[in-house]
Short mmCIF file of the C-alpha atoms (twelve columns), coordinates in Angstrom:
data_MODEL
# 
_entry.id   MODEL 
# 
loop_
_atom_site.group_PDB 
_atom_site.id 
_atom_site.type_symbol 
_atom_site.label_atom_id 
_atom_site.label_alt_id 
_atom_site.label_comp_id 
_atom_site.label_asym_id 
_atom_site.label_seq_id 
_atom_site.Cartn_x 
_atom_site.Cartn_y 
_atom_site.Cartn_z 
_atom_site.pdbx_PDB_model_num 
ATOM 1   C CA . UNK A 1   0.000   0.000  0.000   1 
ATOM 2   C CA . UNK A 2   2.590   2.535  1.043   1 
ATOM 3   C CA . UNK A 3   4.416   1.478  -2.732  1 
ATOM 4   C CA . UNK A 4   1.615   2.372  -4.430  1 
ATOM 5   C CA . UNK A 5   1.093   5.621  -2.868  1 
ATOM 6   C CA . UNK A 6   4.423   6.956  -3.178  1 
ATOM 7   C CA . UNK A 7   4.374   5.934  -6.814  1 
ATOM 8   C CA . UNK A 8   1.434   7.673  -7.313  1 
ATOM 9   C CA . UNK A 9   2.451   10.815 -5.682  1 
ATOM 10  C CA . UNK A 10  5.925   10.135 -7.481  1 
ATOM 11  C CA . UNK A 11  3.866   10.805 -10.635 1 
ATOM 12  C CA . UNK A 12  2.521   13.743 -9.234  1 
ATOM 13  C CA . UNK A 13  5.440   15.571 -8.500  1 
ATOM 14  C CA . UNK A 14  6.620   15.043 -11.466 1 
ATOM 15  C CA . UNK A 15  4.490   16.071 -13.686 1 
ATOM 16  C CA . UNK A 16  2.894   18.974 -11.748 1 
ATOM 17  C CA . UNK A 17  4.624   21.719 -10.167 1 
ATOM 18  C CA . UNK A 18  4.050   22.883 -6.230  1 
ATOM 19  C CA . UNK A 19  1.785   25.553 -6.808  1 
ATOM 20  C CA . UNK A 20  -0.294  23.338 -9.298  1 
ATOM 21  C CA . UNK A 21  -0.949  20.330 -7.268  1 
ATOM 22  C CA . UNK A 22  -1.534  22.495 -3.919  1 
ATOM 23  C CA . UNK A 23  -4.042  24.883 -5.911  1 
ATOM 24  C CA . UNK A 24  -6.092  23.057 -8.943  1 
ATOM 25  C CA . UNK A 25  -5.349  19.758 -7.505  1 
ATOM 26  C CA . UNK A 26  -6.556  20.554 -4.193  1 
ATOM 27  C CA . UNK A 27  -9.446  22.379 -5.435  1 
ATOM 28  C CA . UNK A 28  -10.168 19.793 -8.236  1 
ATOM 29  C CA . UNK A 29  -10.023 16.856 -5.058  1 
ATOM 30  C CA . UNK A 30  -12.849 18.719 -3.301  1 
ATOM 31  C CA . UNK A 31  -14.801 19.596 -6.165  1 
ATOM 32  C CA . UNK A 32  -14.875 15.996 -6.700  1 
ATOM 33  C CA . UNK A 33  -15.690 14.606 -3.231  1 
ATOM 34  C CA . UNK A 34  -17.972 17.219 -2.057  1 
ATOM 35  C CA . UNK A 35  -20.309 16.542 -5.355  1 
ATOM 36  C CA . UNK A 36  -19.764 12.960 -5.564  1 
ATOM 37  C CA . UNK A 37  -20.659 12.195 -1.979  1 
ATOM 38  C CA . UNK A 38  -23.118 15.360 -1.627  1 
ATOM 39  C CA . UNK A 39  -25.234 14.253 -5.367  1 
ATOM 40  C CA . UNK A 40  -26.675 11.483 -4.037  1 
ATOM 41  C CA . UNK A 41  -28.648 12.292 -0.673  1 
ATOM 42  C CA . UNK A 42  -30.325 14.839 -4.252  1 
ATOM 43  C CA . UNK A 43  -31.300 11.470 -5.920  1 
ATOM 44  C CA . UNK A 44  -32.574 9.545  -2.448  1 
ATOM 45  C CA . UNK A 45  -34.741 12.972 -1.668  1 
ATOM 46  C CA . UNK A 46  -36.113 12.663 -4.761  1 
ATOM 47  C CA . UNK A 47  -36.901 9.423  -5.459  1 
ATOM 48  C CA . UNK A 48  -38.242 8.636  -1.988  1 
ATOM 49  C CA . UNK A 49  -35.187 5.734  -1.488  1 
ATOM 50  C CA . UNK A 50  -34.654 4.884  2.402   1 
ATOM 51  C CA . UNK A 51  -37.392 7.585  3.386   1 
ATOM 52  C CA . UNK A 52  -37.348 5.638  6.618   1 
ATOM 53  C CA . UNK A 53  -34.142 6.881  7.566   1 
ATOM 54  C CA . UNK A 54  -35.057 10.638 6.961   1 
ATOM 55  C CA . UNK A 55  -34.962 13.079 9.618   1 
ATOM 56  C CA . UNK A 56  -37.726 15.285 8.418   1 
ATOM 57  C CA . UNK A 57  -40.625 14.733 6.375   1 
ATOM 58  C CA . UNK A 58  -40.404 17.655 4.205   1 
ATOM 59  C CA . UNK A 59  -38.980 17.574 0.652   1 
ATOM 60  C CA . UNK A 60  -36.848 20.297 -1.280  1 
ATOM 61  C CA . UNK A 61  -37.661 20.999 -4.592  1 
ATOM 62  C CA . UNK A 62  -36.007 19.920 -7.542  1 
ATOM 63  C CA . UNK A 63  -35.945 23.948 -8.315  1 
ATOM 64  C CA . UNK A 64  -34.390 24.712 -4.882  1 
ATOM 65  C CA . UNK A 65  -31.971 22.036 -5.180  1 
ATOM 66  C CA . UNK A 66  -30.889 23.615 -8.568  1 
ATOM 67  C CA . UNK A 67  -30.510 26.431 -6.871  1 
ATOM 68  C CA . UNK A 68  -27.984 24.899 -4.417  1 
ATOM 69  C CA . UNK A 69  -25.720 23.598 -6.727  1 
ATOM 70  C CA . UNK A 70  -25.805 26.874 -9.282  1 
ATOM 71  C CA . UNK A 71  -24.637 28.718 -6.416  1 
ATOM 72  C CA . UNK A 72  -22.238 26.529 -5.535  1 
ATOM 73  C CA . UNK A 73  -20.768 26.249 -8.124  1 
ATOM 74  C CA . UNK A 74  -20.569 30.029 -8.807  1 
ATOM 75  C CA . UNK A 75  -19.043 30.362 -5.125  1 
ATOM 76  C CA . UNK A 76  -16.471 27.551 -5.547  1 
ATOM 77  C CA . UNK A 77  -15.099 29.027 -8.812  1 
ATOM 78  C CA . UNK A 78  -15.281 33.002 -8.021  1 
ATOM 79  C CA . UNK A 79  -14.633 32.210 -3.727  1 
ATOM 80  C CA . UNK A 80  -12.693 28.737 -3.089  1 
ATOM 81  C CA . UNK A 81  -10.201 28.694 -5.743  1 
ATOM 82  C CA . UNK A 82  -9.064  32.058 -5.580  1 
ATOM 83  C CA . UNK A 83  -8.864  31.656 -2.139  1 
ATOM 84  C CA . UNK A 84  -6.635  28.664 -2.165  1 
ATOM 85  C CA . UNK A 85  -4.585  30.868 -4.862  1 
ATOM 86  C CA . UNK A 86  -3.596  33.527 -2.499  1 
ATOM 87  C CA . UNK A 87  -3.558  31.593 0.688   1 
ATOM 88  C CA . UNK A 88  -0.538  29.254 -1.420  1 
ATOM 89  C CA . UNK A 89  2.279   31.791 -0.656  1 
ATOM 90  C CA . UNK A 90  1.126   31.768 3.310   1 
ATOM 91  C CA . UNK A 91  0.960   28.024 3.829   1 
ATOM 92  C CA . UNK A 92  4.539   27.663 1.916   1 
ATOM 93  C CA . UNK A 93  5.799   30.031 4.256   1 
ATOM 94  C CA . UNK A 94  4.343   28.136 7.553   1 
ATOM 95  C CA . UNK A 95  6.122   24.657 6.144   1 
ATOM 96  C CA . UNK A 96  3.777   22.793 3.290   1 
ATOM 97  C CA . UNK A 97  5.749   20.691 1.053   1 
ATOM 98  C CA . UNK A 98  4.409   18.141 -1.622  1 
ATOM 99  C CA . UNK A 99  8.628   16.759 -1.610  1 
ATOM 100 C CA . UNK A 100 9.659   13.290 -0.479  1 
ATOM 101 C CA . UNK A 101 9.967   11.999 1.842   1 
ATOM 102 C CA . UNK A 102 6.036   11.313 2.533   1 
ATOM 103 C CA . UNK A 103 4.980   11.670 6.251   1 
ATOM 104 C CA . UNK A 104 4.252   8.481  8.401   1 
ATOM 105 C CA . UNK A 105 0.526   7.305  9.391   1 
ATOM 106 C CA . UNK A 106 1.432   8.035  12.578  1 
ATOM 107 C CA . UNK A 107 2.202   11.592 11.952  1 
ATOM 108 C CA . UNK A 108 -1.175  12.164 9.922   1 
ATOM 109 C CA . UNK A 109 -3.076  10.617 11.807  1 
ATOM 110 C CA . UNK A 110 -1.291  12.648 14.177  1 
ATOM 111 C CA . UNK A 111 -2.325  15.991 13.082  1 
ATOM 112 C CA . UNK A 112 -5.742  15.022 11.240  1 
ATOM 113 C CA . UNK A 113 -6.776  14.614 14.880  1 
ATOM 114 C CA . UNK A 114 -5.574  17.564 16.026  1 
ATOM 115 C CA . UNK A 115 -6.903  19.439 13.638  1 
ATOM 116 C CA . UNK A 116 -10.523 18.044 14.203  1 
ATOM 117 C CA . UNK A 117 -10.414 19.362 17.807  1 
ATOM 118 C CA . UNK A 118 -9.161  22.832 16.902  1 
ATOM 119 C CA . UNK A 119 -11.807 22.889 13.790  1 
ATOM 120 C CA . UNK A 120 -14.621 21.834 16.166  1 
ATOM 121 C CA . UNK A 121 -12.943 24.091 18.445  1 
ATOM 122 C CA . UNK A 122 -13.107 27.590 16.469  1 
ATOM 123 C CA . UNK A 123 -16.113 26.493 14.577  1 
ATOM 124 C CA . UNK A 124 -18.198 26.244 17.512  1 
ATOM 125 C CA . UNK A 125 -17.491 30.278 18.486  1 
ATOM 126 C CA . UNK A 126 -17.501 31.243 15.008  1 
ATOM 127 C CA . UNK A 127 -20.806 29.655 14.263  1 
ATOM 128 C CA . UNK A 128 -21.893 31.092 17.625  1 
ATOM 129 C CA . UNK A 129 -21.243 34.337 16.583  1 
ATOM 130 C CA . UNK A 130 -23.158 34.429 13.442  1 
ATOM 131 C CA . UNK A 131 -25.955 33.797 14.888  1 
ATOM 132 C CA . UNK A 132 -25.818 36.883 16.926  1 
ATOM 133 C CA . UNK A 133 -28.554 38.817 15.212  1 
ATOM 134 C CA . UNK A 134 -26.851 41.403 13.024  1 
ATOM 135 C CA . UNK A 135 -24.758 38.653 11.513  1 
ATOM 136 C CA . UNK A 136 -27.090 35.677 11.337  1 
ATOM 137 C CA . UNK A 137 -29.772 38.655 9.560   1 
ATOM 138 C CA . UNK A 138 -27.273 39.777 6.809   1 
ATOM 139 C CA . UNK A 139 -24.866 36.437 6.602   1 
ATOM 140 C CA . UNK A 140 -25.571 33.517 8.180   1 
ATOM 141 C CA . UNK A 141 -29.199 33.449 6.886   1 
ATOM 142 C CA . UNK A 142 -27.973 32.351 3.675   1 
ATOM 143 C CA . UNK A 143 -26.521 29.182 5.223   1 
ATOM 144 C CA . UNK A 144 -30.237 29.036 6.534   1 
ATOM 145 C CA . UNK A 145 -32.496 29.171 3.485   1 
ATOM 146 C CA . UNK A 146 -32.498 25.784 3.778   1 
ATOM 147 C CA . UNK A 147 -34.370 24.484 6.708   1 
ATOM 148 C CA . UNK A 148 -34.206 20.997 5.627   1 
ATOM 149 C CA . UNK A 149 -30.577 20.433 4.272   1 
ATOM 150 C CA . UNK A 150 -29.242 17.943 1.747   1 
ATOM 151 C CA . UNK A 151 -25.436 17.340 1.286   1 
ATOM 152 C CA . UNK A 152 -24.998 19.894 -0.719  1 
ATOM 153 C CA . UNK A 153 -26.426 22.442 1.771   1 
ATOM 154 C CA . UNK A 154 -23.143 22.037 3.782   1 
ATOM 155 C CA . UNK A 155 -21.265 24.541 1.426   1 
ATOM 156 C CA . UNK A 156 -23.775 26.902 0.452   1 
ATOM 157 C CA . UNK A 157 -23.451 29.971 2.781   1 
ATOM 158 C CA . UNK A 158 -22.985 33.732 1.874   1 
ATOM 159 C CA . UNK A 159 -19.533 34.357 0.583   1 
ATOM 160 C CA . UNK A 160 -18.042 36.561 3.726   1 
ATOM 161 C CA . UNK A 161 -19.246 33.121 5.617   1 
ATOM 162 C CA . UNK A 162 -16.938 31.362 3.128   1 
ATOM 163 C CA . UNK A 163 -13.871 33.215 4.527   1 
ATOM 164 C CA . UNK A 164 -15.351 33.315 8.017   1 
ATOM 165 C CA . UNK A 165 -15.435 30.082 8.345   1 
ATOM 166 C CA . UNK A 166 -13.036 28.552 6.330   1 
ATOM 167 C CA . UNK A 167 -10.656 30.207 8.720   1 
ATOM 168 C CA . UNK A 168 -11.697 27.140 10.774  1 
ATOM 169 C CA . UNK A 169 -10.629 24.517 8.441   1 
ATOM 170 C CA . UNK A 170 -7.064  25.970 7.479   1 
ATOM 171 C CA . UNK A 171 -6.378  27.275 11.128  1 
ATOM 172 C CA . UNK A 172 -4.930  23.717 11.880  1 
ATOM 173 C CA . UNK A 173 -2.507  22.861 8.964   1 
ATOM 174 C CA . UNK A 174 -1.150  26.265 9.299   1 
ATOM 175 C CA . UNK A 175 -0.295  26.022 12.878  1 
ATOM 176 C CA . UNK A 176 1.920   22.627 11.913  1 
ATOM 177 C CA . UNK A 177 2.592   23.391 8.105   1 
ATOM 178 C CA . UNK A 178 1.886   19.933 6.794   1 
ATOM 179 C CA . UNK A 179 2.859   17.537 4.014   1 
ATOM 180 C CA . UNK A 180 0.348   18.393 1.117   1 
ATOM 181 C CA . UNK A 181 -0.696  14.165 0.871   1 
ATOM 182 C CA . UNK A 182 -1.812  15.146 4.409   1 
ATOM 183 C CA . UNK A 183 -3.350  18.676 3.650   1 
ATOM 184 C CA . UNK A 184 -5.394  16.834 0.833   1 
ATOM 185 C CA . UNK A 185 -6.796  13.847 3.227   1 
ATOM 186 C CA . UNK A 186 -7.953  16.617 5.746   1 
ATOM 187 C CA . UNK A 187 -9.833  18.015 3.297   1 
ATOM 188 C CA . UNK A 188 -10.916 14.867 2.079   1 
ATOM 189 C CA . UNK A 189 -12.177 13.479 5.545   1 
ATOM 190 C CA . UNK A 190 -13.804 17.256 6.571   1 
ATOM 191 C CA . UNK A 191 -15.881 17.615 3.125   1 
ATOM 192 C CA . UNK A 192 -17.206 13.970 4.104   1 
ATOM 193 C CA . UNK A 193 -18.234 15.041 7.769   1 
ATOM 194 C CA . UNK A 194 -19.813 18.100 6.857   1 
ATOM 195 C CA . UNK A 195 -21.727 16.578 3.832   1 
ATOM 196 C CA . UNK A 196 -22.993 13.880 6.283   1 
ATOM 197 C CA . UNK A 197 -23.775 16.132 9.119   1 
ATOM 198 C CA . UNK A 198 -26.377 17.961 6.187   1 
ATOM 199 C CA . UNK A 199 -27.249 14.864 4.126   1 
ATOM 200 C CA . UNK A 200 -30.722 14.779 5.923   1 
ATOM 201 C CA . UNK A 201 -30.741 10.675 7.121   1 
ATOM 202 C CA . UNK A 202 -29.799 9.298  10.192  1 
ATOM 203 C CA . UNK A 203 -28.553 5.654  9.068   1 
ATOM 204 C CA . UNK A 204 -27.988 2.537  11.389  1 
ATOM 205 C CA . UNK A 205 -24.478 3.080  9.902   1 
ATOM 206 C CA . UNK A 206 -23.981 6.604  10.439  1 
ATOM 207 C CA . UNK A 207 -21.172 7.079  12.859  1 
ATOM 208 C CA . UNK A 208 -22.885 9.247  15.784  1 
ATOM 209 C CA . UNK A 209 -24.293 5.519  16.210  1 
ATOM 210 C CA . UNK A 210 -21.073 4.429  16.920  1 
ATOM 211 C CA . UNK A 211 -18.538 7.320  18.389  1 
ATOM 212 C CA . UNK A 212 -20.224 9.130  21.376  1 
ATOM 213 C CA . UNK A 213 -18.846 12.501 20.699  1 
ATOM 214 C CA . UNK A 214 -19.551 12.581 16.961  1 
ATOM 215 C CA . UNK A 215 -22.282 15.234 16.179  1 
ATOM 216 C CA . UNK A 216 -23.509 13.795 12.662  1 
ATOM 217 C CA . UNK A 217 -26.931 14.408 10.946  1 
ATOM 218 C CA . UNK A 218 -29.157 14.296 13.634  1 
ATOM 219 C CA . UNK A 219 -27.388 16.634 15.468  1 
ATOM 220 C CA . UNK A 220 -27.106 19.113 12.749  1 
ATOM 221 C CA . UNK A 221 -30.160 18.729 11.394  1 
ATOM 222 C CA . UNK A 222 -31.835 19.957 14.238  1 
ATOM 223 C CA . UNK A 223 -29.837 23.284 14.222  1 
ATOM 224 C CA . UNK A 224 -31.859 23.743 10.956  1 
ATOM 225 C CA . UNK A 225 -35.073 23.123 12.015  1 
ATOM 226 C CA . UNK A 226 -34.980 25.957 14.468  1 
ATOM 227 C CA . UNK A 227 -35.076 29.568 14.427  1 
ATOM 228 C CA . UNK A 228 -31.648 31.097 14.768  1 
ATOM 229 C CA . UNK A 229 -32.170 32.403 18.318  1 
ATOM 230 C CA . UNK A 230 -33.529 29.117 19.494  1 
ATOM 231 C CA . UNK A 231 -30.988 26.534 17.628  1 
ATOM 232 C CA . UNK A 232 -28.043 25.251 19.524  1 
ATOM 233 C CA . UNK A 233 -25.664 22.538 18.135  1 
ATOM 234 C CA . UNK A 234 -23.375 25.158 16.763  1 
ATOM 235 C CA . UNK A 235 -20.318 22.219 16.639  1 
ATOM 236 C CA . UNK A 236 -18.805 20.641 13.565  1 
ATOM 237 C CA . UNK A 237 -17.672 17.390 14.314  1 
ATOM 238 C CA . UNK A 238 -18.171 16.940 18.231  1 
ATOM 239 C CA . UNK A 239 -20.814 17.603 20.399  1 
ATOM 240 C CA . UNK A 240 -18.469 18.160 23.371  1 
ATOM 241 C CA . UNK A 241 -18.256 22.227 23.055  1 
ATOM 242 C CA . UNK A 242 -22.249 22.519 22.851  1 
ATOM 243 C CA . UNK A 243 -22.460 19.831 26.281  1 
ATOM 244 C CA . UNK A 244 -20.037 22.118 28.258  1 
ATOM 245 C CA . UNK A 245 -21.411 26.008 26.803  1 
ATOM 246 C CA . UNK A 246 -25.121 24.017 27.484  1 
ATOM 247 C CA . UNK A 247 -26.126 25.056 23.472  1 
ATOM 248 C CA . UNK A 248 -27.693 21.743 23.267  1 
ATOM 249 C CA . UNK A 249 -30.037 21.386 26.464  1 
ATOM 250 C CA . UNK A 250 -33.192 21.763 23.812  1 
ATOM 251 C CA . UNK A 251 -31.561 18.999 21.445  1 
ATOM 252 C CA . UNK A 252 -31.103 16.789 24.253  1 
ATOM 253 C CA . UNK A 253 -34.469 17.566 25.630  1 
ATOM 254 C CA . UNK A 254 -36.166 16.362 22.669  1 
ATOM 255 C CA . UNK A 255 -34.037 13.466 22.268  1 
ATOM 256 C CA . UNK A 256 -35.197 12.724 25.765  1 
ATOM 257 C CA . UNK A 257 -38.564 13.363 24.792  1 
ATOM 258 C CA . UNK A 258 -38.629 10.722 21.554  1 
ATOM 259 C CA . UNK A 259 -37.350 7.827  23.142  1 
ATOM 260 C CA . UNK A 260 -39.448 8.249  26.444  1 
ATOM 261 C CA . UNK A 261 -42.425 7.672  23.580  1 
ATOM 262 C CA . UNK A 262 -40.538 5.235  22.159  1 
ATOM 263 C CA . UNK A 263 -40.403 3.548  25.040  1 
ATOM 264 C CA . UNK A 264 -44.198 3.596  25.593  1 
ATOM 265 C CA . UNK A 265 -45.062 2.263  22.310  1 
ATOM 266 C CA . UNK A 266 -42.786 -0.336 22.613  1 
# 
């Protein structure tokens, strides 16, 4: 396995220079995971596929769900990539490198973790923040539009969210200046969290099932169903920041609340 990946990257570096494999090819890897993990929870909305497993009732429209991915894709191109552009120079500076020698497991999985918790970490205040009223009015309602979220949903936010935000992701590889290979499977890992956290199902297989401190779509999607100064569940990944700052005593109340009539049924 580890062969085959430093052939590949071997390829890579040498056909593609620094800035091209840290820009296009790390904008092209998201485009590609975000969409091809984020189309399908479209199709299963629309088709009615595994409606068991869906958190709310209500359906998007096939014309709102357009509207999602035209924006999208006019805030990847005009906001992402440019971004990733100018932010090149600042990350070479702070210690990225796409050279050999390739990092050990140990030290990605290393920092992947680490940057999870301080993700979660700033997320959880900047998120907070927006939904202060002045901000959550003329920014963060654009995240909102969509009460019941889809995949796709996770990126579609007004563009000064965008930066805000994304702050969150990057704040962790530029405190350690990582290996690109490791840069890209942050990236790769965090687009999959955040597209599952908005994907709308709650699966027997989705991991809050399984990790006690994992958020997920349940979590989230109940942030969405509420109105902004009522919401809670302003983590990421974790659910520990919203358990100590008590943001999630109404989540947990009607969590509470569902299983005690669970329980009765049964």
């Amino acid at each position: 396995m580890a062969s085959l990946v430093e052939s590949g990257w071997q390829y890579l570096v040498t056909h593609f220079s620094d800035f091209q494999l840290a820009c296009i090819g790390s904008f092209l890897l998201h485009e590609s995971v975000f969409f091809l993990s984020g189309l399908p929870f479209i199709y299963l909305e629309r088709q009615g596929f595994l409606s068991k497993y869906k958190i709310q009732t209500k359906n998007n429209t096939p014309a709102a769900q357009g509207k999602c991915i035209t924006r999208l894709l006019l805030y990847h191109f005009c906001v992402n990539l440019p971004l990733m552009m100018a932010s090149y120079p600042v990350f070479r500076a702070m210690g990225m490198r796409s050279s050999f020698p390739l990092p050990s497991w140990k030290e990605v999985s290393a920092q992947i973790l680490f940057y999870f918790i301080i993700e979660d970490f700033v997320f959880y205040w900047g998120h907070r923040i927006l939904h202060s009223k002045w901000l959550y009015k003329n920014v963060h309602s654009v995240h909102h539009e969509y009460a019941t979220p889809f995949g796709l949903t996770s990126e579609y936010a007004h563009p000064a969210e965008i930066l805000f935000l994304g702050f969150a992701t990057i704040v962790g590889p530029a405190l350690t200046g990582p290996h690109l290979i490791t840069l890209w499977l942050w990236m790769v890992l965090r687009v999959l969290e955040t597209v599952e956290a908005h994907c709308g199902y709650h699966f027997p297989w989705s991991l809050s099932n399984f990790l006690p401190l994992y958020g997920g779509a349940d979590f989230h999607d109940y942030h969405h169903r509420l109105l902004y100064t009522k919401s809670g569940n302003y983590s990421s990944t974790f659910v520990y920041m919203d358990w100590i700052f008590g943001t999630d005593k109404g989540y947990r109340r009607l969590k509470t609340l569902k299983e005690n009539g669970d329980m009765k049924q049964t």
